[in-house]
C-alpha positions as CSV (number, residue, x, y, z in Angstrom):
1,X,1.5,-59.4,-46.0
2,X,3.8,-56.3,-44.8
3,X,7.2,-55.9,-45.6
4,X,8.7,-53.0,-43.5
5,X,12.1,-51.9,-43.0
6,X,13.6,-54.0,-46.6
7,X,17.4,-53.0,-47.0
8,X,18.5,-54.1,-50.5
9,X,22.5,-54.6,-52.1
10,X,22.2,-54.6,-55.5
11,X,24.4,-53.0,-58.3
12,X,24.6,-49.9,-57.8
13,X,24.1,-49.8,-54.1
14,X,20.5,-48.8,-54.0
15,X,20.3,-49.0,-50.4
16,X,17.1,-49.1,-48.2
17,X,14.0,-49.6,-49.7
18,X,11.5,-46.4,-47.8
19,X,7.7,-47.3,-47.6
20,X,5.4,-45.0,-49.0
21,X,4.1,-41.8,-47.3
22,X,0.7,-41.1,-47.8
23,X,-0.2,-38.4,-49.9
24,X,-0.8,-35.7,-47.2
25,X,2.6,-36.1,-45.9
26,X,4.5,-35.5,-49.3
27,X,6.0,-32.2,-49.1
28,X,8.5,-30.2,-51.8
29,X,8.2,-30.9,-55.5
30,X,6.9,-33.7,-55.7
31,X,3.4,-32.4,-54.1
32,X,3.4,-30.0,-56.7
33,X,0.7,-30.6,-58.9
34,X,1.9,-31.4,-62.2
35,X,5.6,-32.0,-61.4
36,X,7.1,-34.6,-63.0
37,X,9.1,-38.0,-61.6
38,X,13.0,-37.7,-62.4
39,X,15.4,-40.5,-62.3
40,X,19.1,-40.4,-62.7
41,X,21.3,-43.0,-63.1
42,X,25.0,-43.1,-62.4
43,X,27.5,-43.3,-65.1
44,X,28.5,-46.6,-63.1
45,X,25.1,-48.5,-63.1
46,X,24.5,-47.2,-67.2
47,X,28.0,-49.5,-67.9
48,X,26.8,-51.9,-65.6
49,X,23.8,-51.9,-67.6
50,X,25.5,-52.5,-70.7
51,X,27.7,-55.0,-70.1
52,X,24.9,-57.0,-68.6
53,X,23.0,-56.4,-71.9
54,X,26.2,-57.5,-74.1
55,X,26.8,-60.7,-71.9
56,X,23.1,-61.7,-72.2
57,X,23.4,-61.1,-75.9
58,X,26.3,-63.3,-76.1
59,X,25.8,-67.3,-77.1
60,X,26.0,-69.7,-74.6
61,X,28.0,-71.9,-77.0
62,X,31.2,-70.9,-79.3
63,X,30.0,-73.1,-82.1
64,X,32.9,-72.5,-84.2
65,X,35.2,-74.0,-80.9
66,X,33.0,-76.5,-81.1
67,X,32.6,-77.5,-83.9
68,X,37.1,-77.6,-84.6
69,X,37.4,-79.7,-81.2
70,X,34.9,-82.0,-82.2
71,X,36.6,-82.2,-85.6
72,X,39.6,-82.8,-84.4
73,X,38.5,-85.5,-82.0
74,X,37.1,-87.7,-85.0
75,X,40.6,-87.6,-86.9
76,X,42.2,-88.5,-83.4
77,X,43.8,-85.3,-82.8
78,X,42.4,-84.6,-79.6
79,X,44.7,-86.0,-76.8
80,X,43.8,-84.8,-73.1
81,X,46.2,-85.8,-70.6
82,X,45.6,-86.4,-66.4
83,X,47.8,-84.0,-66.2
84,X,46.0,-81.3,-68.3
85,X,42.5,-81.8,-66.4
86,X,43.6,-82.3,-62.6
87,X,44.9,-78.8,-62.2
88,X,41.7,-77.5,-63.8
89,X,39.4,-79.0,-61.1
90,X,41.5,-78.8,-58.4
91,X,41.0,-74.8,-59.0
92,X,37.6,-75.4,-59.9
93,X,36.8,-77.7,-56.8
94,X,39.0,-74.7,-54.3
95,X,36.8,-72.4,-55.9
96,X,33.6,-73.2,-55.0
97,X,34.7,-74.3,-51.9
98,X,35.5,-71.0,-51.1
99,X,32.0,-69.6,-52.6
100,X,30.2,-72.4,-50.4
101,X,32.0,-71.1,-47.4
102,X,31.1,-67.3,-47.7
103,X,27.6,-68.3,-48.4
104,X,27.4,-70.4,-45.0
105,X,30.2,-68.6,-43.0
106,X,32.5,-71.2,-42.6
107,X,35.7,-72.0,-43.4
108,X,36.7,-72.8,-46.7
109,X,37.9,-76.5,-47.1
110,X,40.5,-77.6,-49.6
């Protein structure tokens, strides 16, 4: 299989994706026998890279959250009200809404 002509978005903006010359064709430093490969990386994409490294460090639960509502659910003081929750998933549902209609071009409905 040949992919030709790839054009990635990813952080950072990385932008098209060149196939490889062959060898022949290489010209400037990098034909140079001996030279070495160099990569730098924007000051942007290194605190991209770190605050993807702290998120994925993170827990997925706050077990000390947890653990205080569930307390306070078994002495009965945890009261949730209609009118707590409703407002919640009506931004929740208007939300995705609008995600599922940038993903399939169409209009975003309530």
């Amino acid at each position: 299989m040949k992919i030709r002509d790839v054009t990635t978005r990813s952080v950072g903006g990385a932008g098209a994706v060149r196939p490889r010359r062959a060898a022949q064709e290489v010209t400037g430093t990098a034909a140079v026998a001996g030279a070495a490969d160099r990569v730098e990386v924007s000051a942007r994409a290194s605190d991209v890279h770190k605050a993807r490294r702290l998120a994925l460090s993170a827990p997925d639960v706050r077990q000390d959250r947890v653990d205080a509502i569930v307390a306070d659910i078994r002495d009965g003081r945890y009261t949730v009200t209609g009118a707590d929750v409703v407002p919640r998933l009506v931004e929740e549902h208007l939300a995705l809404a609008s995600i599922h209609a940038s993903y399939t071009g169409g209009a975003a409905r309530p």
